[in-house]
C-alpha positions in Angstrom: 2.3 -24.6 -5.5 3.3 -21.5 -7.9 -0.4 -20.9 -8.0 -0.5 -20.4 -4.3 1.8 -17.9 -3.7 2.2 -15.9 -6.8 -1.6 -14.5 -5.9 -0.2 -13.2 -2.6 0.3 -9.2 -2.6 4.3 -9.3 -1.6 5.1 -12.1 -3.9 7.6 -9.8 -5.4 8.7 -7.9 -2.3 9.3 -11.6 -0.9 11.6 -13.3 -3.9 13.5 -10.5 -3.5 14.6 -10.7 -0.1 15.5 -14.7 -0.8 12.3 -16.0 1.4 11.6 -19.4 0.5 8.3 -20.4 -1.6 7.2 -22.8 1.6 7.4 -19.8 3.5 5.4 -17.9 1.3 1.7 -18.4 2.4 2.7 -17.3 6.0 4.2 -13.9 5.2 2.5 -13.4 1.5 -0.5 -10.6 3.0 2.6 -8.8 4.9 5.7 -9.3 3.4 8.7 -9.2 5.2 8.6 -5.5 6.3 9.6 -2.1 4.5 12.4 -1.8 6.9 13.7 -4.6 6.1 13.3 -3.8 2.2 15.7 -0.7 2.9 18.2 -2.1 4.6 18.6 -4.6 1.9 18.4 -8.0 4.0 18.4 -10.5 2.1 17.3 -14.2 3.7 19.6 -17.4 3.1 17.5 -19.9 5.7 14.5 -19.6 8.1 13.6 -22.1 11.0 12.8 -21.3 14.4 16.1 -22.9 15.4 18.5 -21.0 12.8 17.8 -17.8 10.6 20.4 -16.6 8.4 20.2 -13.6 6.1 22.7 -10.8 5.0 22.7 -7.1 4.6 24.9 -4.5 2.7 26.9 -2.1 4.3 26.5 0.3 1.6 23.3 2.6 2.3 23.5 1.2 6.2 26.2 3.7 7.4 26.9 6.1 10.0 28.3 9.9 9.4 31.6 8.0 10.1 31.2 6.1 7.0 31.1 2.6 9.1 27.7 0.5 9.1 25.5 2.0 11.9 25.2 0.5 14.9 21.4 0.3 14.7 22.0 -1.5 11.1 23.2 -3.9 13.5 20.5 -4.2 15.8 17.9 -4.0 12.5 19.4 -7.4 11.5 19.2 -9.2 14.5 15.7 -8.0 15.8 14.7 -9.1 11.9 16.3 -12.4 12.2 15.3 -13.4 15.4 11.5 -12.0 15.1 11.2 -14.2 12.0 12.8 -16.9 13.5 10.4 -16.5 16.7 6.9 -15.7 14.9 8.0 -19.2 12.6 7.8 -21.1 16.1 4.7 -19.3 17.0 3.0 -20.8 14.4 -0.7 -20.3 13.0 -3.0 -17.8 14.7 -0.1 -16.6 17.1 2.4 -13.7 17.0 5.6 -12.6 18.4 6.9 -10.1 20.1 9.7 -8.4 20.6 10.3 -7.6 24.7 14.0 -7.0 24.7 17.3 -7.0 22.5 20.2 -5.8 23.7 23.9 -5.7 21.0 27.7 -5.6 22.0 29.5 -4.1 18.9 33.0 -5.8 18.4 34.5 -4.4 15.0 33.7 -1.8 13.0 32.9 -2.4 9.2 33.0 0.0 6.3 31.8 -2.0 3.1 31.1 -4.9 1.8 28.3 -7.4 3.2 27.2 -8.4 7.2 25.7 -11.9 7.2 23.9 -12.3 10.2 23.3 -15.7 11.5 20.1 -16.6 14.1 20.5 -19.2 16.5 17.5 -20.5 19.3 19.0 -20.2 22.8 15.2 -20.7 24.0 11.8 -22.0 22.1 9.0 -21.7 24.9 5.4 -21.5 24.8 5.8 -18.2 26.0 9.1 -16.6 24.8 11.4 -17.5 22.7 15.3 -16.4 23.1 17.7 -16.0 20.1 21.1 -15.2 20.0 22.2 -13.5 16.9 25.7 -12.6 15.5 26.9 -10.8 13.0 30.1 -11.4 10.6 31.8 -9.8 7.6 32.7 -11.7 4.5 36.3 -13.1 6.2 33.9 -14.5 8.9 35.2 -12.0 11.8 32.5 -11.3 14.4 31.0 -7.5 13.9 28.5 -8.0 16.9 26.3 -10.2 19.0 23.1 -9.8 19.7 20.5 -11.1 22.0 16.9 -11.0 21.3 13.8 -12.0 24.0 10.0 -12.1 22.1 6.8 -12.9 24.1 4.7 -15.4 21.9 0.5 -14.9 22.3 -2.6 -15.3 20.9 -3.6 -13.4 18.0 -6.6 -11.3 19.2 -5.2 -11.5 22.9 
């Protein structure tokens, strides 16, 4: 098994962000993104049905000096692309139609954890809801993410 994904090109890029080795041979020609290098997110669990992973505030803010709305929406498009692209499966793709994020409480340091959850695994489209938390657990946002799944090629 180390054999196998140690050849890939992002090996490094995808220890780092905390992608597991089983997920390795799917995303080791791409890696998981150089946006998602930037922000810092860092996986803790991938399945179609729940996708967890967590992202610093530092280096993520606003002129305000609070994490950046869009930092928001980053996470959850990340999370539930992943999640959605994992339920596509071989030789098919995801993606994104729609997201849409309600920000609840603002958040000036420390780490967002944003946890993935399937409100809809289709054939077609998958539908994830997404929130975000800070370390006590409070709710930061929600988001909602739609991706179309096709063909690759189509």
């Amino acid at each position: 098994m180390m054999d196998n994904f140690t050849s890939h090109r992002f090996t490094d890029e995808l220890l780092a962000a905390g992608v597991p080795e089983e997920m390795h041979s799917w995303l080791g020609e791409h890696g998981v993104g150089t946006l998602v290098v930037k922000m810092g997110i860092r996986f803790l669990e991938m399945s179609p049905e729940r996708t967890v992973a967590t992202m610093p505030v530092k280096g993520n803010t606003q002129v305000a000096g609070i994490l950046h709305g869009g930092a928001h929406v980053v996470l959850a498009e990340t999370l539930g692309s992943f999640a959605a692209g994992m339920h596509a499966g071989p030789r098919r793709q995801a993606l994104g139609i729609e997201v849409g994020a309600t920000h609840h409480r603002a958040i000036a340091a420390g780490t967002v954890t944003g946890t993935c959850t399937a409100i809809h695994l289709g054939r077609t489209l998958t539908t994830h809801e997404v929130v975000m938390t800070d370390e006590q657990g409070r709710r930061l946002s929600t988001a909602r993410i739609t991706n179309l799944i096709r063909d690759i090629g189509a």
